[in-house]
Backbone as CSV, one residue per row, in Angstrom:
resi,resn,N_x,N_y,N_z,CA_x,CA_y,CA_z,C_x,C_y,C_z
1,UNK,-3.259,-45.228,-83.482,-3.254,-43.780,-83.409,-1.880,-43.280,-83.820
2,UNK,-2.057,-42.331,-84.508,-0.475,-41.543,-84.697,0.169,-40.841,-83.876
3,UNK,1.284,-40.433,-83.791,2.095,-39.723,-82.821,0.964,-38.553,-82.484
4,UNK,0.992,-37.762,-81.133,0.133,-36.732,-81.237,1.191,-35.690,-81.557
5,UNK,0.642,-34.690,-82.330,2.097,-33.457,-82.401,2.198,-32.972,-81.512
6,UNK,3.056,-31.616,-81.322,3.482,-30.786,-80.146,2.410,-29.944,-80.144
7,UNK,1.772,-29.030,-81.314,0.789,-28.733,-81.255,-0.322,-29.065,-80.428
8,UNK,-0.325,-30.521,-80.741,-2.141,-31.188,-79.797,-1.662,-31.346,-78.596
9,UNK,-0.275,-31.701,-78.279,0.151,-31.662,-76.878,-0.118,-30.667,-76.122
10,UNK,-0.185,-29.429,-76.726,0.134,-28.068,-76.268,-1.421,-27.895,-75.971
11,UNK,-2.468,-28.464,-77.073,-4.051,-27.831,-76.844,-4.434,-28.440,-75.808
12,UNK,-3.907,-30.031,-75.361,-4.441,-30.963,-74.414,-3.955,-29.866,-72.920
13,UNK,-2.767,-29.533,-73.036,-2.390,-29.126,-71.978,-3.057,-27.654,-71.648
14,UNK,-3.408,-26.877,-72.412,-4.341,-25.544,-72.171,-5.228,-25.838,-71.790
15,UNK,-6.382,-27.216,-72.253,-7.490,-27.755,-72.310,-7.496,-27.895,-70.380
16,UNK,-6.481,-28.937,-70.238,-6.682,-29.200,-68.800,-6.037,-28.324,-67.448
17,UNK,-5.209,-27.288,-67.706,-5.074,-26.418,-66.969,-6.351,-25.538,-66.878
18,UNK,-6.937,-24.908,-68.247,-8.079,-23.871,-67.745,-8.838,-24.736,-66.967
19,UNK,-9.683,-26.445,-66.743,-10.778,-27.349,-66.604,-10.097,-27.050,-65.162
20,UNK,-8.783,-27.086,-64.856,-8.161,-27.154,-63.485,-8.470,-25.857,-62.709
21,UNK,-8.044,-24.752,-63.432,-8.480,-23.397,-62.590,-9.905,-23.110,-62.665
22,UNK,-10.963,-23.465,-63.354,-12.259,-23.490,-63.463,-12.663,-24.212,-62.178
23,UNK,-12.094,-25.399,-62.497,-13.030,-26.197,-60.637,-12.494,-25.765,-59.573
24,UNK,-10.884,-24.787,-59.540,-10.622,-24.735,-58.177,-11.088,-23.290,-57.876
25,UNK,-11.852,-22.430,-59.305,-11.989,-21.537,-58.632,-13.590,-21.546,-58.324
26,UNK,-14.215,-22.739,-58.665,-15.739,-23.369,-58.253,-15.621,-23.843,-56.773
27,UNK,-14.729,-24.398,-56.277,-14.360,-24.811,-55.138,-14.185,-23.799,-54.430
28,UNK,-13.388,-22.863,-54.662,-13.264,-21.934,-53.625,-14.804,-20.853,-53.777
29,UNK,-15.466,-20.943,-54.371,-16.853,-20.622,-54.318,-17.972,-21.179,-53.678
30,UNK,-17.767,-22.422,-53.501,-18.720,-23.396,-52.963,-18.108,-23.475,-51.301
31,UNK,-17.517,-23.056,-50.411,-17.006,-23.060,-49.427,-18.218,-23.432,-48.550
32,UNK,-19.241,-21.806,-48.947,-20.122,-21.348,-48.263,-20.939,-22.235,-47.774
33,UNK,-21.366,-23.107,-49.067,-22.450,-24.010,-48.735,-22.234,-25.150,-48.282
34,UNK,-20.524,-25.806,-48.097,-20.423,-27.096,-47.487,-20.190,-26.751,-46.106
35,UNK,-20.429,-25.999,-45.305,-19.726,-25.492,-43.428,-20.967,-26.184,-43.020
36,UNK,-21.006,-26.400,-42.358,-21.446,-27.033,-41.153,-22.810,-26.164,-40.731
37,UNK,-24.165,-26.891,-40.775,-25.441,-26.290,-40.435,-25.378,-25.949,-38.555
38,UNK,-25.631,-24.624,-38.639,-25.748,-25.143,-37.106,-27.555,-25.213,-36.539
39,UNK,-27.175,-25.505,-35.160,-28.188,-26.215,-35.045,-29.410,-25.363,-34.096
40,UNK,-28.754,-23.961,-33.431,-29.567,-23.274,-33.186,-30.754,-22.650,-34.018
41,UNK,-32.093,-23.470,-32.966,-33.219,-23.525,-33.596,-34.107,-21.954,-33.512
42,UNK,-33.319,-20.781,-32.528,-33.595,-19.721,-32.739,-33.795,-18.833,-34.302
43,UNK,-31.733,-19.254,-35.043,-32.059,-18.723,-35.861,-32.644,-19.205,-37.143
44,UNK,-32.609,-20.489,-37.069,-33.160,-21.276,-38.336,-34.161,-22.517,-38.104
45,UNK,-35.130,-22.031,-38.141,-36.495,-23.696,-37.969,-36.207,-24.564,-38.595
46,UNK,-36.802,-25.796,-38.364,-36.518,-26.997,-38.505,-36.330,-27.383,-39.794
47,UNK,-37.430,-27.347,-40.752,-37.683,-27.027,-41.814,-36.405,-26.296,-42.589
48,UNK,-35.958,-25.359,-42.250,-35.182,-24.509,-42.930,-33.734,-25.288,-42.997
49,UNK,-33.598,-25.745,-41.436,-32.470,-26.227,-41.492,-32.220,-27.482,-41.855
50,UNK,-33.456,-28.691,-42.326,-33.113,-29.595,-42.964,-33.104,-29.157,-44.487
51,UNK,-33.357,-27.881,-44.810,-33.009,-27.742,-46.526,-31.484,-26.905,-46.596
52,UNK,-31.227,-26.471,-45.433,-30.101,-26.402,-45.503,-28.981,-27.245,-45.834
53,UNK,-29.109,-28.346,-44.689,-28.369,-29.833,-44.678,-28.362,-30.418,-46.283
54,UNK,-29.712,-30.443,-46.685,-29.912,-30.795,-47.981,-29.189,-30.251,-48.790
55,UNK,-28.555,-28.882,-48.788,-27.926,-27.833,-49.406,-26.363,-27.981,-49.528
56,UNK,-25.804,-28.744,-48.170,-25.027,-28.840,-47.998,-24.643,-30.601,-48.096
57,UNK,-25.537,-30.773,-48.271,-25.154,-32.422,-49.121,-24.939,-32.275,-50.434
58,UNK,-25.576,-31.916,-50.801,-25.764,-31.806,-52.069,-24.060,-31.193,-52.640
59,UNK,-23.457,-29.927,-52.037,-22.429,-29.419,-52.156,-21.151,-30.359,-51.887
60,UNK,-21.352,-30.965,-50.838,-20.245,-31.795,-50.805,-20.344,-33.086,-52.048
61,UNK,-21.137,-33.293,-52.241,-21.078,-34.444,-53.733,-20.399,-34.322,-54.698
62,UNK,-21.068,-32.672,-54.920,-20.395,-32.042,-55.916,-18.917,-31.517,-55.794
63,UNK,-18.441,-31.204,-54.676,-16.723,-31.073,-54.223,-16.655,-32.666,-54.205
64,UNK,-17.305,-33.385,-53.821,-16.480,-34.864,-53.971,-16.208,-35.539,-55.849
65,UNK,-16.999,-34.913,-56.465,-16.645,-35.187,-58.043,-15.699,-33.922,-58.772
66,UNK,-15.452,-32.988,-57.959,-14.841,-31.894,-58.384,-12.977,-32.201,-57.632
67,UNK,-13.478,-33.143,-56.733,-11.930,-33.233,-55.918,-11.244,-34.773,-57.492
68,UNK,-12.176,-35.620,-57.497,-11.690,-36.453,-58.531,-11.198,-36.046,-59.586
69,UNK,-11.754,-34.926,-60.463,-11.709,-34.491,-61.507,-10.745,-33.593,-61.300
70,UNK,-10.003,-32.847,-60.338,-8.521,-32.146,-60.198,-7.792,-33.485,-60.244
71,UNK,-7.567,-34.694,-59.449,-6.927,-35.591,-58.881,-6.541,-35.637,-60.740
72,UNK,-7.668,-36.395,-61.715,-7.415,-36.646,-62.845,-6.577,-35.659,-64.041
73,UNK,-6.991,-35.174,-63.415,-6.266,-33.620,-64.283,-4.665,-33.689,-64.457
74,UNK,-4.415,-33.602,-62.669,-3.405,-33.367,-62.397,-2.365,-34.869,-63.029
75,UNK,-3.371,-35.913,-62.661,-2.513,-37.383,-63.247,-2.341,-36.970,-64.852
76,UNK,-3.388,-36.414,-65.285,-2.940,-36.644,-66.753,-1.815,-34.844,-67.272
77,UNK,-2.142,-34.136,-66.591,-0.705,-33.656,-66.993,0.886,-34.078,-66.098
78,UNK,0.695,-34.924,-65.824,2.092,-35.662,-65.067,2.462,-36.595,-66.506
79,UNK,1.144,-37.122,-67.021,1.525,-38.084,-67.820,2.142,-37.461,-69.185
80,UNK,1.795,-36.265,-69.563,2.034,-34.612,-70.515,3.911,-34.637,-69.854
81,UNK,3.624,-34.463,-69.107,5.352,-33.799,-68.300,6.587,-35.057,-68.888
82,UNK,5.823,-36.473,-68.495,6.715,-37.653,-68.594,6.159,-38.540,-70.168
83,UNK,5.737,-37.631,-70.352,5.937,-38.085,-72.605,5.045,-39.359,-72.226
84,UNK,4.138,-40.106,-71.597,3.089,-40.548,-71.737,1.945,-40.596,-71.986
85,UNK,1.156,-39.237,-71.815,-0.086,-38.640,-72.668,-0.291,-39.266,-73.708
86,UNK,-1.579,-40.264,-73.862,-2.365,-40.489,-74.995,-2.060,-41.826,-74.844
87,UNK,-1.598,-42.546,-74.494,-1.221,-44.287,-74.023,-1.817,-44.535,-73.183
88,UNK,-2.600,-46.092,-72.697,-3.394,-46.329,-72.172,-2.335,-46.982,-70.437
89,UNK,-2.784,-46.560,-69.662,-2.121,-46.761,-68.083,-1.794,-48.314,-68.235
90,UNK,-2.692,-48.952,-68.504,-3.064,-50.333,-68.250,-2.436,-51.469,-69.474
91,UNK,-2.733,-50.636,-70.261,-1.899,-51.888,-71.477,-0.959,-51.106,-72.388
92,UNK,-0.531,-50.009,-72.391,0.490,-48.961,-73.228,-0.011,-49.231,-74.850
93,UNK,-1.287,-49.561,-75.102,-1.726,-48.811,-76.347,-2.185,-47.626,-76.354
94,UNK,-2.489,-47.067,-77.622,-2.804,-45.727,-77.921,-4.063,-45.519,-77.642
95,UNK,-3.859,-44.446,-76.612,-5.551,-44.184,-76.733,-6.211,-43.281,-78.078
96,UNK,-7.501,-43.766,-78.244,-8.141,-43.101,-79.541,-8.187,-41.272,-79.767
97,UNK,-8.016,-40.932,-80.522,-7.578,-39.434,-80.510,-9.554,-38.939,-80.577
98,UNK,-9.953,-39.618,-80.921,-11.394,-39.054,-80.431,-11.815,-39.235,-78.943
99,UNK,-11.236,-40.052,-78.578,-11.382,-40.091,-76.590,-10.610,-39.366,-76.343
100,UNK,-9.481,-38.967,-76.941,-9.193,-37.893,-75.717,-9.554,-36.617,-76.101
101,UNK,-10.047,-36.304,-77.125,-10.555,-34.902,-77.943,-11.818,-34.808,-76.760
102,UNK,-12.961,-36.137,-76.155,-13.863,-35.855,-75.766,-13.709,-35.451,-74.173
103,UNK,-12.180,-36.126,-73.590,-12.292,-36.042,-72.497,-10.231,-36.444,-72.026
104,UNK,-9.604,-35.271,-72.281,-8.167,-35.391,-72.110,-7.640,-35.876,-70.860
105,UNK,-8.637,-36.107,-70.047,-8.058,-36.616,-68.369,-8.471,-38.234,-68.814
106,UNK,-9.070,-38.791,-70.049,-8.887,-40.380,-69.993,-7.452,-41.040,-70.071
107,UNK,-7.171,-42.179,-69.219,-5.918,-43.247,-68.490,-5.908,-43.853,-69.252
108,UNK,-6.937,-44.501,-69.750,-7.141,-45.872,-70.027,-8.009,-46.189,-71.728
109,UNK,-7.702,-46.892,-72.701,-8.062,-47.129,-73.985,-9.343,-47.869,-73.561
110,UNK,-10.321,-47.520,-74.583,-11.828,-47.935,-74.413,-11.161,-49.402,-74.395
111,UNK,-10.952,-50.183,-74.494,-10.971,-51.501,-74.101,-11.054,-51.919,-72.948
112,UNK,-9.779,-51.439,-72.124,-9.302,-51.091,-70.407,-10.369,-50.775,-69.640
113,UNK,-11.123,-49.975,-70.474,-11.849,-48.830,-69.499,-13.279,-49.950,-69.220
114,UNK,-13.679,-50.322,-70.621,-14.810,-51.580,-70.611,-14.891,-52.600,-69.512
């Protein structure tokens, strides 16, 4: 792979800041549905409240792949900050400029990753 320019540095880094304020402002949207079902059967029947639970599983999965995908973000603009961006974590080759075009939070060169 060739040097990346300052240019693509600059798009990688727009790329993963907006992906960053997008999930945290999905996160702070999804609050609602991960709290805690309660269990008074006055206001919610049984029924209701296991599709609730369901509702709220389901939400936390999705904050649990949304908490990874900040975690990654944030690693790969550290790696932007310290002139490592686009090198593979694991063996310091280049990662392919079409892997990271598809996905700028990749660590690791399709080899590594295999």
């Amino acid at each position: 792979m060739t040097e990346l320019t300052d240019a693509a540095l600059a798009q990688f880094r727009q790329h993963l800041e907006t992906e960053r304020d997008e999930l945290m402002r999905q996160q702070d949207a999804s609050d609602a549905d991960r709290a805690p079902v309660t269990l008074d059967q006055q206001s919610v029947g049984r029924l209701s409240r296991m599709d609730a639970m369901q509702v709220q599983a389901m939400a936390k999965a999705v904050d649990d792949r949304r908490k990874l995908a900040l975690v990654q973000i944030e690693a790969a603009l550290k790696r932007l900050d310290a002139g490592d961006f686009g090198y593979c974590v694991n063996c310091d080759d280049a990662i392919a400029r079409k892997r990271l075009d598809l996905d700028p939070k990749a660590a690791s060169c399709i080899k590594c990753a295999s």
